[in-house]
C-alpha positions as CSV (number, residue, x, y, z in Angstrom):
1,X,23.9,-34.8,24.6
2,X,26.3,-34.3,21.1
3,X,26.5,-30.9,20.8
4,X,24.9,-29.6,17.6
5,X,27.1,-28.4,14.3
6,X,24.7,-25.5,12.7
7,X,23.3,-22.8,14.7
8,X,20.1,-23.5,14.7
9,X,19.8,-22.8,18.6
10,X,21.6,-19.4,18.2
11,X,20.1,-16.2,18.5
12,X,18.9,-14.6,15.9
13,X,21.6,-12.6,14.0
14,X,19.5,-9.9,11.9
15,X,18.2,-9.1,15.7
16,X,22.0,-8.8,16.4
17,X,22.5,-6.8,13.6
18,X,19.3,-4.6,13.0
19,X,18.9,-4.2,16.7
20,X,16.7,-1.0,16.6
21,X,14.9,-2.0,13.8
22,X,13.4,-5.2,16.1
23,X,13.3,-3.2,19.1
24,X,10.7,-0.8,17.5
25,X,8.2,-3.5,16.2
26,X,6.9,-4.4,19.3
27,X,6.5,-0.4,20.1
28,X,4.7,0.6,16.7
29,X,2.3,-2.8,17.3
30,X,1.4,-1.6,20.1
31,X,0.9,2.0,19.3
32,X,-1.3,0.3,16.7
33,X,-3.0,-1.4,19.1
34,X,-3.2,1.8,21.1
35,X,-4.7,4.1,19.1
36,X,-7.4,1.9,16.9
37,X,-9.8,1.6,20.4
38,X,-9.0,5.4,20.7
39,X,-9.9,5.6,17.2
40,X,-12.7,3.6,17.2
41,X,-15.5,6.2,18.5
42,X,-14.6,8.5,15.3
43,X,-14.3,6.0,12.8
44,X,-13.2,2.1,13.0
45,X,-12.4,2.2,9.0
46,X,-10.0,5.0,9.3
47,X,-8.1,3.6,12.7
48,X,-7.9,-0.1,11.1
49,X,-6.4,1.5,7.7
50,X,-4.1,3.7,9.7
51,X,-2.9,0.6,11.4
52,X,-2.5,-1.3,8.3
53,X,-0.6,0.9,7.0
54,X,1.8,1.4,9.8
55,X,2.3,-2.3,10.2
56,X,2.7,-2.7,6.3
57,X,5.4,-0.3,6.5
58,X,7.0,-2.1,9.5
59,X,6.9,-5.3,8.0
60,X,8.5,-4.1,4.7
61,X,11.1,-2.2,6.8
62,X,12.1,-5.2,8.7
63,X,11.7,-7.9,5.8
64,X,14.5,-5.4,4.0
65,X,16.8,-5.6,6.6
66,X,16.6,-9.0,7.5
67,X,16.8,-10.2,3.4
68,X,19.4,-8.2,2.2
69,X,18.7,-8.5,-1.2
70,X,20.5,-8.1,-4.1
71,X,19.9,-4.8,-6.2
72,X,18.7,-8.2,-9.4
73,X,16.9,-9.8,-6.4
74,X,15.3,-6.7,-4.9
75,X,13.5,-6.0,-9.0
76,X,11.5,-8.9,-8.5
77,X,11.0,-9.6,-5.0
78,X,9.2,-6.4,-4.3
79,X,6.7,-6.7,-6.5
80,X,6.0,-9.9,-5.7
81,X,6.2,-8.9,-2.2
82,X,2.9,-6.5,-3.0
83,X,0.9,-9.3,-4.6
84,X,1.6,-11.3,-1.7
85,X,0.6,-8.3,1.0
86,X,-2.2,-7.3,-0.9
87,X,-3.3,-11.3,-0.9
88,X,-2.8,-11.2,2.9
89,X,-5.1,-8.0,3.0
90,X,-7.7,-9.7,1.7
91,X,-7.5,-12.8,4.4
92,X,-6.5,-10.3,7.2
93,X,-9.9,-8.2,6.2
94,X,-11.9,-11.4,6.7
95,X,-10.1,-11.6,10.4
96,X,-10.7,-8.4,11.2
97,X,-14.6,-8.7,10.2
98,X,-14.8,-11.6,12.7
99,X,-12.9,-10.1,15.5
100,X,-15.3,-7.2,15.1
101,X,-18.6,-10.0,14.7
102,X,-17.1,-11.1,17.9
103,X,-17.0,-8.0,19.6
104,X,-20.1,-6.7,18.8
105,X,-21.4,-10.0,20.0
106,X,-19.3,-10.2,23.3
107,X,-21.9,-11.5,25.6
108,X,-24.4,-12.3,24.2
109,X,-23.1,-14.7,22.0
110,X,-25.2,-18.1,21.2
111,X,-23.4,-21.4,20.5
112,X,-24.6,-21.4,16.9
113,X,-23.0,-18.1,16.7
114,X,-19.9,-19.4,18.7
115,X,-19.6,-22.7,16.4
116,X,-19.8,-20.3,13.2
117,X,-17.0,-17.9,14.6
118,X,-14.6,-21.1,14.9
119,X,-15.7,-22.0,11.1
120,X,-14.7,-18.5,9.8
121,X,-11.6,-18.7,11.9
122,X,-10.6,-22.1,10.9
123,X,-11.1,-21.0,7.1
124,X,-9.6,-17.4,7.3
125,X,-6.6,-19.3,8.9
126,X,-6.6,-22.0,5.8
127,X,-6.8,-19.3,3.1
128,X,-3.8,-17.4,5.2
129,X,-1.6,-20.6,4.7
130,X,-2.3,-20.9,1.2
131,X,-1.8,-17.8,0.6
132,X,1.9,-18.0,2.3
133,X,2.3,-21.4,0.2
134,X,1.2,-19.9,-2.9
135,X,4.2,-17.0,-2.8
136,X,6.8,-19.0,-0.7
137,X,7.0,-20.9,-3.9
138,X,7.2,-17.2,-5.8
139,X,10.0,-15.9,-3.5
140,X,11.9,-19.3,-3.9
141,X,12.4,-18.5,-7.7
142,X,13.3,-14.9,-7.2
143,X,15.6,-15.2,-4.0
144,X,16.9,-18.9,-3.2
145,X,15.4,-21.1,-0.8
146,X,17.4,-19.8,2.0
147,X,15.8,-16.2,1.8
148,X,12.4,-17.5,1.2
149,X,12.3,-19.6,4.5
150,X,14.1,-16.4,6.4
151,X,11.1,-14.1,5.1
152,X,8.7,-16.7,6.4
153,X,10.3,-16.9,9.7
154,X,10.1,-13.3,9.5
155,X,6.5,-13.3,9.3
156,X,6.2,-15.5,11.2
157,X,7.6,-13.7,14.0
158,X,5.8,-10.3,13.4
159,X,2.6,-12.4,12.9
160,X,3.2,-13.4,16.7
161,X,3.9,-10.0,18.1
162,X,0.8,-8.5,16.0
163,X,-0.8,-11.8,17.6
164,X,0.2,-11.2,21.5
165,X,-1.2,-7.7,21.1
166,X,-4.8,-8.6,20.0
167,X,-4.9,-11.8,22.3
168,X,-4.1,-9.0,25.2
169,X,-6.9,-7.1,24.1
170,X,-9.6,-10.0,23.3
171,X,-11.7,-10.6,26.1
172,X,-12.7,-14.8,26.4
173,X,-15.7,-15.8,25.3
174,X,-18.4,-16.0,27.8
């Protein structure tokens, strides 16, 4: 097999080089995860905003370090980059709705119920990627193509870890 002239296969140098930084995702996720079923008997609103905002803060944190913009670059990309969280808000509000619809229903669930849970998914997961297309193209003006794919992988990545957490903690339908 010809070995391969870019590093595509490589790890991932801003782990290499913001070591702490990606270290502690996982850990605040989780204490995310940890606290909103504590939470949850005093008020489900407050714990899922208190999460929110924790993993906002993560995710600006490590897009930061990982983007190393420019001071030009930086003027515009932030506050794009709060259009585009408070478009994901919206999308991710949907998601929680139906992960609480879910729970709520766990059990007793019917197959009309089941079917409509898939449709909500399937469109909450449609309006997501539009929503990433939509700004990708945004963050492509402002920082280069380059830095536009790295904040998706970004996300992308952080998605995932935010994803492992809540598929850990979601029961399978019965």
């Amino acid at each position: 097999m010809a070995e391969r002239s870019h590093r595509v296969l490589e790890p991932n140098t801003y782990q290499k080089e913001n070591p702490v930084l990606w270290k502690n995702i996982p850990l605040a996720l989780a204490l995310i995860l940890a606290i909103a079923p504590a939470a949850a008997a005093q008020n489900v609103d407050d714990a899922i905003e208190l999460g929110r905002s924790l993993a906002e803060t993560g995710r600006q944190a490590v897009a930061a370090a990982s983007l190393e913009l420019s001071e030009a670059e930086s003027a515009e990309f932030w506050p794009a980059y709060r259009e585009y969280q408070s478009a994901i808000a919206r999308v991710d509000d949907r998601f929680v709705d139906l992960i609480g619809d879910y729970a709520r229903g766990f059990g007793s669930l019917t197959d009309e119920q089941a079917k409509s849970m898939a449709k909500d998914y399937f469109a909450i997961e449609k309006d997501r990627l539009s929503v990433r297309k939509k700004y990708f193209k945004k963050f492509r003006k402002i920082v280069g193509d380059k830095k536009a794919v790295r904040f998706l992988q970004v996300e992308n990545k952080m998605d995932a870890i935010m994803r492992f957490g809540l598929a850990k903690e979601i029961p399978l339908m019965r």
